[in-house]
N, CA, C and O atoms as a DFTB+ gen file, in Angstrom:
456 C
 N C O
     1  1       0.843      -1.171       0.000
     2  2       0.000       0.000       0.000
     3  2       0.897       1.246       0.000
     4  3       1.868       1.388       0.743
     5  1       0.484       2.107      -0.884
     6  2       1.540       3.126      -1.147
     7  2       0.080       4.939      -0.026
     8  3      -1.019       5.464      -0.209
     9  1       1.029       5.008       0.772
    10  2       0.597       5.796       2.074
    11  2       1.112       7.028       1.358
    12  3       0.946       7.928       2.181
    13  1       1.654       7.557       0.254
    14  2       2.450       8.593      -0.243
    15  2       1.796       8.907      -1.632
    16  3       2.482       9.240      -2.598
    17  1       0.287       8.769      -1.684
    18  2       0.349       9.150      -3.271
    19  2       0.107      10.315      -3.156
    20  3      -0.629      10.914      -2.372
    21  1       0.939      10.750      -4.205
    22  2       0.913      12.393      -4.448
    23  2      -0.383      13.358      -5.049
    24  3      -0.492      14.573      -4.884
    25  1      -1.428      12.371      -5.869
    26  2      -1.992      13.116      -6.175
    27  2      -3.122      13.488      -5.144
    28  3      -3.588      14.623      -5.043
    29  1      -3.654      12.006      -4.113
    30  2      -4.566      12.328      -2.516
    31  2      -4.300      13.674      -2.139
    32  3      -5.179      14.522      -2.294
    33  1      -3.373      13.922      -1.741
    34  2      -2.406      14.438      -0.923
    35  2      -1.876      16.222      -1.395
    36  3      -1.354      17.094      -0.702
    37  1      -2.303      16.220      -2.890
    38  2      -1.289      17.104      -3.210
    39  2      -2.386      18.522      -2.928
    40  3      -3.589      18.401      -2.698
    41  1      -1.690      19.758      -3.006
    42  2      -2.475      20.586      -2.888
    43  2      -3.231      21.790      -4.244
    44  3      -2.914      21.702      -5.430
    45  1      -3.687      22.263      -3.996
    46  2      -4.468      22.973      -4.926
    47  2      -3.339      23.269      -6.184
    48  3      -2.130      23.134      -5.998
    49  1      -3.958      23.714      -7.551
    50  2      -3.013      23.827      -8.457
    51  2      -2.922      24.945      -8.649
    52  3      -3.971      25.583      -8.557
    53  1      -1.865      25.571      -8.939
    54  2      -1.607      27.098      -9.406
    55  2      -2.550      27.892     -10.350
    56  3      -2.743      29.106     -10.277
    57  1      -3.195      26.912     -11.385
    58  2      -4.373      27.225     -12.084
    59  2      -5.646      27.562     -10.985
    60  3      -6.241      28.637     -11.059
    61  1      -5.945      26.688     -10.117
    62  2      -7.276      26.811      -9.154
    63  2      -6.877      28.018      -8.142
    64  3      -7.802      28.822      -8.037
    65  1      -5.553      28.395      -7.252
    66  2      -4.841      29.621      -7.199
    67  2      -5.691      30.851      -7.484
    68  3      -6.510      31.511      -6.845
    69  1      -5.126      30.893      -8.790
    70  2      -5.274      31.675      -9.646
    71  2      -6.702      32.120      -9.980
    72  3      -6.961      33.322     -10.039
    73  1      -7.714      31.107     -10.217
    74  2      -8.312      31.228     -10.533
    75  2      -9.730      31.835      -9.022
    76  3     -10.727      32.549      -9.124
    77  1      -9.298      31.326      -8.166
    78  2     -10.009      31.297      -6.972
    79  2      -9.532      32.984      -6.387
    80  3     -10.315      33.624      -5.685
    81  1      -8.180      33.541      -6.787
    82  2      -8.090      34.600      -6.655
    83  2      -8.874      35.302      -7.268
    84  3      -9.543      36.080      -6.588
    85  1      -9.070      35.286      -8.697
    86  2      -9.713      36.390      -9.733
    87  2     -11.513      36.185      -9.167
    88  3     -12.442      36.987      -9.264
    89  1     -11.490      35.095      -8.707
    90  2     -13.405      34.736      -8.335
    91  2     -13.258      35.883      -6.700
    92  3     -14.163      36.672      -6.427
    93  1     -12.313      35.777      -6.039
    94  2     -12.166      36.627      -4.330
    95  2     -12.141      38.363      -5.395
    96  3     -12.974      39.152      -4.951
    97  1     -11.530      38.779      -6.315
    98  2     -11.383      39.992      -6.536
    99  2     -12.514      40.611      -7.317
   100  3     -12.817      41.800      -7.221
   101  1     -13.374      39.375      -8.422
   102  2     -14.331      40.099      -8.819
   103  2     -15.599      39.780      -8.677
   104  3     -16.507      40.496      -9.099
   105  1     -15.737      38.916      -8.200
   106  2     -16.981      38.278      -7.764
   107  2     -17.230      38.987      -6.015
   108  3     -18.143      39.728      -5.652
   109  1     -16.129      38.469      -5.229
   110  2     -16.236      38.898      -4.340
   111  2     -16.069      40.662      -4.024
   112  3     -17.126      41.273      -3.868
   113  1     -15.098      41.242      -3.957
   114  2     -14.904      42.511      -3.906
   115  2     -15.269      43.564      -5.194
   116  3     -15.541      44.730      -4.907
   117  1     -15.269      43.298      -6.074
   118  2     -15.346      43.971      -7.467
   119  2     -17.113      44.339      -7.386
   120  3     -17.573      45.475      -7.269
   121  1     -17.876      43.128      -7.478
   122  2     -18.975      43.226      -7.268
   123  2     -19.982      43.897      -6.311
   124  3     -21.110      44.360      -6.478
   125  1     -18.908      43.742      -4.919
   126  2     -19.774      44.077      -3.842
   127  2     -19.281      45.903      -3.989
   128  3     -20.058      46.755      -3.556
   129  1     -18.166      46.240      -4.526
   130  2     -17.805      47.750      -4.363
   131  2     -18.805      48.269      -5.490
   132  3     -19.662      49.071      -5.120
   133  1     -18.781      47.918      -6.729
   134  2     -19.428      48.297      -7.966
   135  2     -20.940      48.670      -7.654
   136  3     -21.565      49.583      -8.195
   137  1     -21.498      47.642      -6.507
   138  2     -22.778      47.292      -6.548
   139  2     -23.114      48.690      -4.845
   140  3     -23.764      49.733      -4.918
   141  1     -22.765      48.416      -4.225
   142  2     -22.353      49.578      -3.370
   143  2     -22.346      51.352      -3.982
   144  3     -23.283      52.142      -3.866
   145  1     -20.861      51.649      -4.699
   146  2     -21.146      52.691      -5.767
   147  2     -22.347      52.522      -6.010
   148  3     -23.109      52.772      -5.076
   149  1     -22.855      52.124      -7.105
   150  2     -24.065      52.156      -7.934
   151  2     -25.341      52.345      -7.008
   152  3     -26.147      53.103      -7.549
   153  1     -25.643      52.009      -6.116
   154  2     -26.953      51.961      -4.962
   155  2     -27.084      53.480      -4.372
   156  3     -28.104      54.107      -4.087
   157  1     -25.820      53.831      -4.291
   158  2     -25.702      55.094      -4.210
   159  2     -26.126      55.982      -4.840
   160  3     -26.366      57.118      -4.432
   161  1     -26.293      55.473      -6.129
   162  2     -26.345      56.765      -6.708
   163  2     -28.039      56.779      -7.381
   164  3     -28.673      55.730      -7.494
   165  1     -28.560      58.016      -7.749
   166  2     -29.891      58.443      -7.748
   167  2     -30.585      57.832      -9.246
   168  3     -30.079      58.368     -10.232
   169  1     -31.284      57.160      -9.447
   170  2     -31.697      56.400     -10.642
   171  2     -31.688      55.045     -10.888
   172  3     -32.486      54.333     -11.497
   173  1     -30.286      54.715     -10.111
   174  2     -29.769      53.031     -10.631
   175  2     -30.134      52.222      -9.283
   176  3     -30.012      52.473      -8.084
   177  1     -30.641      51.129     -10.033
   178  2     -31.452      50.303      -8.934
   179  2     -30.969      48.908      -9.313
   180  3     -30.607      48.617     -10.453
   181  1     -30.992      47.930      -8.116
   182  2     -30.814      46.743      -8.212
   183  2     -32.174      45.868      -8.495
   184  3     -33.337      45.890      -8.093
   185  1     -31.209      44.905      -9.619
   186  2     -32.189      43.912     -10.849
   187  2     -32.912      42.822      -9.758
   188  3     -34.064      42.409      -9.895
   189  1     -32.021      42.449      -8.671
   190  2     -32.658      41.274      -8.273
   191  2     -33.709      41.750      -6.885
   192  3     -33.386      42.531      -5.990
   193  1     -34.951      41.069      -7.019
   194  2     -35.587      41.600      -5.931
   195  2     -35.500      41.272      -3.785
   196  3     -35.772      41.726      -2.674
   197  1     -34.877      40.102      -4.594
   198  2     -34.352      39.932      -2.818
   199  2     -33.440      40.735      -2.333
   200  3     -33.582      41.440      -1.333
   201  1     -32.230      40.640      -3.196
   202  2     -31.266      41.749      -2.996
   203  2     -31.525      43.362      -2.515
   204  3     -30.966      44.005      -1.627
   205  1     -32.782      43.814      -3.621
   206  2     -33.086      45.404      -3.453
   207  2     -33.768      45.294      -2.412
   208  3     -33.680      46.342      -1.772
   209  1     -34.548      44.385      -1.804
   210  2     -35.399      44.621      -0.479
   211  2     -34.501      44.296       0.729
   212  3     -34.981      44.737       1.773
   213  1     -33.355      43.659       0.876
   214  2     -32.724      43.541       1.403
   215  2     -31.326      44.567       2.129
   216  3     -30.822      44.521       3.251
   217  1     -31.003      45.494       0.865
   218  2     -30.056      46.285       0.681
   219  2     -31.239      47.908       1.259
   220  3     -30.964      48.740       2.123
   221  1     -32.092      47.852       0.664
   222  2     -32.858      49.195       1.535
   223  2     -32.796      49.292       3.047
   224  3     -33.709      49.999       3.474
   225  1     -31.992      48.794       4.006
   226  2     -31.869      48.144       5.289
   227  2     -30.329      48.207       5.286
   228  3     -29.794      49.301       5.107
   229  1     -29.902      47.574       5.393
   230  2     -28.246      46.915       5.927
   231  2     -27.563      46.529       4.422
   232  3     -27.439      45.312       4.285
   233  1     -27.111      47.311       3.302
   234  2     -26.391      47.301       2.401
   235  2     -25.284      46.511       2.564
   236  3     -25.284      45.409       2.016
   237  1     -24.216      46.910       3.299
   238  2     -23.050      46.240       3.141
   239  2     -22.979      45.112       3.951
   240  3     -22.045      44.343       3.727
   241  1     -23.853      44.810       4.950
   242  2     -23.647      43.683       5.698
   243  2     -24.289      42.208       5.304
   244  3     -23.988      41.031       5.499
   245  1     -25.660      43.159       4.442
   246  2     -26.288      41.992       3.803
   247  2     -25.101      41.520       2.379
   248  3     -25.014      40.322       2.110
   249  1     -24.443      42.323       1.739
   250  2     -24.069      42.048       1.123
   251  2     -22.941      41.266       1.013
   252  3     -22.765      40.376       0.181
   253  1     -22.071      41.675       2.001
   254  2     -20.911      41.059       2.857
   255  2     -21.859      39.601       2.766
   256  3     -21.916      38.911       1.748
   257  1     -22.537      39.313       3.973
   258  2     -23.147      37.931       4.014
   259  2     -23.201      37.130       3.026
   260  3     -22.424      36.195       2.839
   261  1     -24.422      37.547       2.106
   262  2     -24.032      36.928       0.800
   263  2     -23.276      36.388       0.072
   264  3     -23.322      35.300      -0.502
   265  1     -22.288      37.469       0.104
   266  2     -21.276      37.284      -0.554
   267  2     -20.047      35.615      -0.309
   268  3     -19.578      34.849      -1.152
   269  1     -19.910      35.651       1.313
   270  2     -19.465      34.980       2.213
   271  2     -20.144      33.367       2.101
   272  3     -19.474      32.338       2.014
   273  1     -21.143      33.423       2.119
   274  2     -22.171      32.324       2.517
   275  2     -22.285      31.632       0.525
   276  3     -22.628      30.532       0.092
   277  1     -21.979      32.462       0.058
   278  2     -21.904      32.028      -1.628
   279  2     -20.359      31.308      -1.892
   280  3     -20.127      30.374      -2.658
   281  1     -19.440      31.991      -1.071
   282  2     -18.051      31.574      -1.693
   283  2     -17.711      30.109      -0.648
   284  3     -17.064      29.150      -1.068
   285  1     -18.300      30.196       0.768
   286  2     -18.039      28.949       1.548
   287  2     -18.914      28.227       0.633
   288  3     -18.100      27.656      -0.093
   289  1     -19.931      27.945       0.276
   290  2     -21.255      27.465      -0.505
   291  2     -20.344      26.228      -1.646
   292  3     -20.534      25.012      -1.668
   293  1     -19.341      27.037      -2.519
   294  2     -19.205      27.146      -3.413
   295  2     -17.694      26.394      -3.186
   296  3     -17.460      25.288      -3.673
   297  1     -16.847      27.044      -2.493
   298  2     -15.818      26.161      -1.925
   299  2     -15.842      24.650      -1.529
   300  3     -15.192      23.709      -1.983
   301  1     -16.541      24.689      -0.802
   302  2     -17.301      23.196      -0.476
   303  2     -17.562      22.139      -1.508
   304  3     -17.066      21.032      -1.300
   305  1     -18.402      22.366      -2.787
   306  2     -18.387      22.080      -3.899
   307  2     -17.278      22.044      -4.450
   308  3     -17.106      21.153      -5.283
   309  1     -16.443      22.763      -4.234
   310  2     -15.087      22.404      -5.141
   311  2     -14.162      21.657      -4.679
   312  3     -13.338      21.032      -5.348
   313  1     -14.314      21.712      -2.872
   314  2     -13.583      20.454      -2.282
   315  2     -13.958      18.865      -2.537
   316  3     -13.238      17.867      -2.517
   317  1     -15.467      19.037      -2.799
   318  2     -16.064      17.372      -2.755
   319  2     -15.941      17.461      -4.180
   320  3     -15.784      16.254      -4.361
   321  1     -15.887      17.985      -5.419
   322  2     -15.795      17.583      -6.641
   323  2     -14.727      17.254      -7.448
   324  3     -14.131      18.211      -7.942
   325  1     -14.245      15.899      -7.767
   326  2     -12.789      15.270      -8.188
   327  2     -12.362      16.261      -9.282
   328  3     -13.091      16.998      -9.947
   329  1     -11.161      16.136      -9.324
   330  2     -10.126      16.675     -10.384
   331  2     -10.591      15.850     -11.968
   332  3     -11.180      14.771     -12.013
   333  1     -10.348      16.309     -12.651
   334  2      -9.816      17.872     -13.358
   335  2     -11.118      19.101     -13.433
   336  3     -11.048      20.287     -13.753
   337  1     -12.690      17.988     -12.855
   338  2     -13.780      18.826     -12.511
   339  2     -13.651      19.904     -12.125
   340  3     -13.656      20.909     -12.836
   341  1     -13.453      19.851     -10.416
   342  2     -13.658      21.011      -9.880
   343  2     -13.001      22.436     -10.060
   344  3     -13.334      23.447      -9.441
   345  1     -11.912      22.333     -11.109
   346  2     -11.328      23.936     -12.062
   347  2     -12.855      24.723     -12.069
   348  3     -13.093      25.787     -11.497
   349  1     -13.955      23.790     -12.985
   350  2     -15.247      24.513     -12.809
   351  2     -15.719      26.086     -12.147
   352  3     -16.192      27.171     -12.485
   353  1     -15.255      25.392     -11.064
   354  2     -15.949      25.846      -9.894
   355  2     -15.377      27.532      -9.492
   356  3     -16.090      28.507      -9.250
   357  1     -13.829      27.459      -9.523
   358  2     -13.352      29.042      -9.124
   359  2     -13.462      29.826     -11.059
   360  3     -13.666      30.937     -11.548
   361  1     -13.280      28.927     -11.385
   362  2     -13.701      29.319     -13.448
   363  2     -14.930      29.780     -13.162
   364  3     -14.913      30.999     -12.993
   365  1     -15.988      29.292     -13.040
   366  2     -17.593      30.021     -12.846
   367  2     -17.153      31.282     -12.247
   368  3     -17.159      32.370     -12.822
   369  1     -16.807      31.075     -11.161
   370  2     -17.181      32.446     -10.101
   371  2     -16.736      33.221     -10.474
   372  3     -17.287      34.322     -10.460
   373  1     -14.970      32.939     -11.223
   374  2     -14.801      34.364     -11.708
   375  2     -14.712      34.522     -12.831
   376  3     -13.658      35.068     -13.156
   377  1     -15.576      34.207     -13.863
   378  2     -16.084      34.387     -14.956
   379  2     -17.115      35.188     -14.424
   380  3     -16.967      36.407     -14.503
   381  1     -18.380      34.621     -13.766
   382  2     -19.407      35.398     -13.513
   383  2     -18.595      37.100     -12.737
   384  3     -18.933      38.055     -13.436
   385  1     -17.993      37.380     -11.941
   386  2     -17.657      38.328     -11.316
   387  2     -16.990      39.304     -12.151
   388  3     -17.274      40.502     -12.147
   389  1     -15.802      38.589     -13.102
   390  2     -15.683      39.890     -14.347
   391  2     -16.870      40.489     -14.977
   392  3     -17.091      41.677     -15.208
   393  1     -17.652      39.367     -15.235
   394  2     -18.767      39.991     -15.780
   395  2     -19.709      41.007     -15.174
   396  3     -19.999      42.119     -15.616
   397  1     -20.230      40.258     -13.806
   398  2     -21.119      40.761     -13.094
   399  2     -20.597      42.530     -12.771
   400  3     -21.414      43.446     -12.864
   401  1     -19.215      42.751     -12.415
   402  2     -18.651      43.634     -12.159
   403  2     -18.224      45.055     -13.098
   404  3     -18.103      46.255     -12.854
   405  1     -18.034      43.909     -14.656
   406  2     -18.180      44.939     -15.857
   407  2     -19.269      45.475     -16.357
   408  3     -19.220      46.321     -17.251
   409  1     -20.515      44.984     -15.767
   410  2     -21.889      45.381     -15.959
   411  2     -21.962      46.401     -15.018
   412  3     -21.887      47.536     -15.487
   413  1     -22.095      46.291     -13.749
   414  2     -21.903      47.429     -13.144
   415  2     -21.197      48.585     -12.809
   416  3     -21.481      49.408     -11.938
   417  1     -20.434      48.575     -13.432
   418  2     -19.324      49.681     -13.955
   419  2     -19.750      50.485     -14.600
   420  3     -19.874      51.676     -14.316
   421  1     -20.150      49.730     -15.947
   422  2     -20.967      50.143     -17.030
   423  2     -22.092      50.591     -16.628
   424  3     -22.259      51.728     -17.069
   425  1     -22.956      50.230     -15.989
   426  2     -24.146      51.189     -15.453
   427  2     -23.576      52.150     -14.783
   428  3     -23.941      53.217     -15.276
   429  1     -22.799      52.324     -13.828
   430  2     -22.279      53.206     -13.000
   431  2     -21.586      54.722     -13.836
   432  3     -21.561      55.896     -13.468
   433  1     -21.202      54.206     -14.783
   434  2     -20.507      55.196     -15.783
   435  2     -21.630      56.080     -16.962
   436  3     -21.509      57.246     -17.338
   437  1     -22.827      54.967     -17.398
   438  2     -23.445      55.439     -17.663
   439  2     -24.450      56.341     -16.819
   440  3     -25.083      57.154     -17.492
   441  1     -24.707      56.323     -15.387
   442  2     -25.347      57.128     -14.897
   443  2     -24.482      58.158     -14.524
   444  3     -25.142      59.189     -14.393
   445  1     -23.328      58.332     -14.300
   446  2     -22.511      59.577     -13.712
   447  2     -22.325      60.640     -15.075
   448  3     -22.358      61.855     -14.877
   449  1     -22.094      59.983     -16.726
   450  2     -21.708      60.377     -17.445
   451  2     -23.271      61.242     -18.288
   452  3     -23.053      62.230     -18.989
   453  1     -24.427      60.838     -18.140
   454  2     -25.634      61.085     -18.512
   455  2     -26.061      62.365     -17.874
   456  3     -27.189      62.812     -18.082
């Protein structure tokens, strides 16, 4: 019985790294600052309705939460899901978060610039 296999054992890959960083910067922070800005400002309103009834109250804490309770959520899933799968998983998030984040930019720019 070999007690030493490297791949059990080994740790995250520089790709998942990487990738789990860009999901913490735009999913996580990118989003929550963009989305913050934007609430602020007079016209631009949030699309999702749990969110906007939620954020009229405790903005950053609900959002913080969310945010938190999505990435443990989501982590979890990427721990129980075998290799070369679970790349998936920090790939989604920060795919969705460039995006989610370049959308709100883009609204944000269009309302300051209008």
């Amino acid at each position: 019985m070999n007690w030493r296999h490297p791949a059990r054992f080994a740790g995250p890959s520089n790709t998942a790294v990487a990738l789990w960083a860009v999901a913490v910067a735009f999913f996580g922070v990118g989003d929550l600052v963009t989305t913050l800005i934007g609430y602020s400002i007079t016209g631009v309103t949030e699309l999702s309705p749990v969110v906007k009834l939620l954020l009229e109250e405790h903005a950053v804490l609900v959002l913080t939460g969310l945010k938190a309770t999505v990435f443990v959520g989501f982590f979890a899933v990427w721990k129980y899901v075998s290799r070369p799968y679970s790349i998936g998983v920090p790939l989604g998030l920060a795919l969705l978060g460039v995006a989610v984040t370049a959308w709100n930019t883009g609204i944000i720019l269009t309302a300051v610039l209008a």
